[in-house]
N, C-alpha and C positions, 0 to 999 in steps of 0.2 A: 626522511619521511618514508612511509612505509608504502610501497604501493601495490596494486590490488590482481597486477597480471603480470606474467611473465614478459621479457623483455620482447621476444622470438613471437612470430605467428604458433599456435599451436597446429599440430594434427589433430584428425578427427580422432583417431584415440588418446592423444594427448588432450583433449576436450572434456571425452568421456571421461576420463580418467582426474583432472581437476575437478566435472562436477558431480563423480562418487565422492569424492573427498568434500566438495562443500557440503551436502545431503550429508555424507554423515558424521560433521560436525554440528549441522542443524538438529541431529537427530539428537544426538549427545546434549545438546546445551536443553532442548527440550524435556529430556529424561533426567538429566542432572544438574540442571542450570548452570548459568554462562563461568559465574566463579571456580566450578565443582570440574569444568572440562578440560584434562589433560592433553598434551599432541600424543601422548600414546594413547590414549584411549581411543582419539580418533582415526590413527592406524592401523591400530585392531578391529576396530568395526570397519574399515575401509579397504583392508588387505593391502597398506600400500605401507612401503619400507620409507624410513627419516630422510632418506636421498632426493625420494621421487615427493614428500612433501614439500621439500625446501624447495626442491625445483619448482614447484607450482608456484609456491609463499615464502619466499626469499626472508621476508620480513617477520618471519613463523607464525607466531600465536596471533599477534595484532593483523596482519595481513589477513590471517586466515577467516577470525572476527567481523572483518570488514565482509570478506567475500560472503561470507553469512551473510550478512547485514543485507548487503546488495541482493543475496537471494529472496529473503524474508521483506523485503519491500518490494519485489515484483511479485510476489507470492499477495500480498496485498489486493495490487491491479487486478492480477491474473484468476481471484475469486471472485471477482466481479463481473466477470465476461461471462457469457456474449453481454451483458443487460449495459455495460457501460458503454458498450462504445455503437449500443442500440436505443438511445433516445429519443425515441422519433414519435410518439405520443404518449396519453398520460398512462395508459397502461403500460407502458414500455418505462415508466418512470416509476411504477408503483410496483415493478418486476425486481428493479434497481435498487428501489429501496429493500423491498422483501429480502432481498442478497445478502444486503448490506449487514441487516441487524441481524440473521439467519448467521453470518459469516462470524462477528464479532460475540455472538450467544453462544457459538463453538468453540471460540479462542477462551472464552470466559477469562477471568481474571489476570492470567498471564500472558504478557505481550511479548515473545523475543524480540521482537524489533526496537522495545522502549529498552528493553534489557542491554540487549548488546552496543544502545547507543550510549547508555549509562557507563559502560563499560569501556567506549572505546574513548572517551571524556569529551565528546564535541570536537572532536579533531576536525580539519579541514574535510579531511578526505571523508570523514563519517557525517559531516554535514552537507558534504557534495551528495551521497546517498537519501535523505532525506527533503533535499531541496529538490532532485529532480524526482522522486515519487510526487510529492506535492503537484511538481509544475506539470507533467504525466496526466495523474488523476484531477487536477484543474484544466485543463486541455478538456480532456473527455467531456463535463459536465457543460464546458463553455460552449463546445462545438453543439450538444444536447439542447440548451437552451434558445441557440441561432435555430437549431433548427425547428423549435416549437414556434422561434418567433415568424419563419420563413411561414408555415401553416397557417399562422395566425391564433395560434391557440394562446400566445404568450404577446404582449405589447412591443414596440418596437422600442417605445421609449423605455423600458427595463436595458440596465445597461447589462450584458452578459456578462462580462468581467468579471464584476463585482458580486452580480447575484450569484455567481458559482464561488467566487471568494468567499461570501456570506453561507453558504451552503456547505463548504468544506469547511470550513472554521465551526460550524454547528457540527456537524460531523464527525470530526479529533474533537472539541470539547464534551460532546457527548463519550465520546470513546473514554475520555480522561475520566467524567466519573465516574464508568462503568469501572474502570480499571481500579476506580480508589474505593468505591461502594458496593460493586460487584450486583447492580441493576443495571436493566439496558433502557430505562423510560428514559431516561434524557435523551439517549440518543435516537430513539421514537418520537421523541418532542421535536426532537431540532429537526430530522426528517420532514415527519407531518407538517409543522406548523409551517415551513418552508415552503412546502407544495402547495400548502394548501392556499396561503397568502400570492402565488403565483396565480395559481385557476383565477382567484377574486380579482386580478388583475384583467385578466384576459378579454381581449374585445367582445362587446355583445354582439350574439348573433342576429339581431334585431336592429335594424338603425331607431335611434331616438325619436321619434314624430316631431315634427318642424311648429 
């Protein structure tokens, strides 16, 4: 099986130097898609010789794929910040969303990350990249939700878990028909309807008259 790091701790420029070569083989499969992308090609745009690849990606072409892969799903998280891992009220939630759909109206049609997971066939180690983005960006929304619930804006009895499970699943299926329809309302639907179904939960400020 093919694996995604060199055996050895790297140096700082043996770091640098693996992640010019990831960047610009992400750049490549963006410009030419993932089939279309030779290892030379991404030596030439990288300036790095077949020696100093293999060293990085032992595994060559599929290693190298993965370590894309790996980039292009923290690239995911990483356009969500600050707002994800700042959900501390509802406008701090309606910043989150604005990201969200703002981020994937960008990417518009073309996903690398669905691309190269098509590509690397569901392998172990391409589903270990996948599973922990998931569990990453379910963390964030779950810790989000405690903490509305800790304010009182959101019910205690809402189980967090689940409602950020429910929330991320609205989320990728919305992404999925953008991706096949090339609209982003669904994934504004499954947003909104989301939030907005939470607030209508939310204790009243008003105790009920006896």
């Amino acid at each position: 099986m093919p694996t995604n790091v060199p055996a050895r701790p790297l140096t700082r420029k043996g770091a640098e130097t693996r992640h010019r070569i990831v960047i610009g083989a992400a750049d490549e499969i963006r410009e030419r898609g993932v089939g279309e992308v030779r290892l030379e090609d991404v030596m030439a745009r990288t300036r790095t010789s077949k020696s100093q690849l293999f060293h990085y990606f032992p595994g060559g072409k599929e290693d190298l794929l993965l370590a894309v892969a790996k980039h292009e799903a923290d690239q995911v998280l990483s356009d969500q910040q600050p707002m994800l891992s700042e959900l501390t009220s509802w406008a701090a939630w309606q910043s989150w969303r604005d990201r969200v759909v703002a981020r994937y109206l960008a990417q518009g049609t073309e996903c690398p990350l669905s691309t190269l997971m098509g590509q690397l066939s569901r392998t172990p180690a391409a589903q270990a990249v996948v599973t922990e983005l998931l569990r990453h960006w379910q963390a964030e929304l779950t810790a989000g939700v405690r903490h509305m619930q800790a304010i009182g804006e959101i019910p205690r009895s809402l189980d967090p878990v689940r409602a950020s499970s429910a929330l991320l699943a609205g989320v990728q299926g919305g992404v999925l028909m953008m991706l096949t329809t090339g609209q982003i309302s669904h994934l504004e639907a499954a947003l909104d309807m989301t939030l907005a179904s939470w607030k209508a939960t939310r204790p009243s400020e008003h105790p009920a008259p006896r």
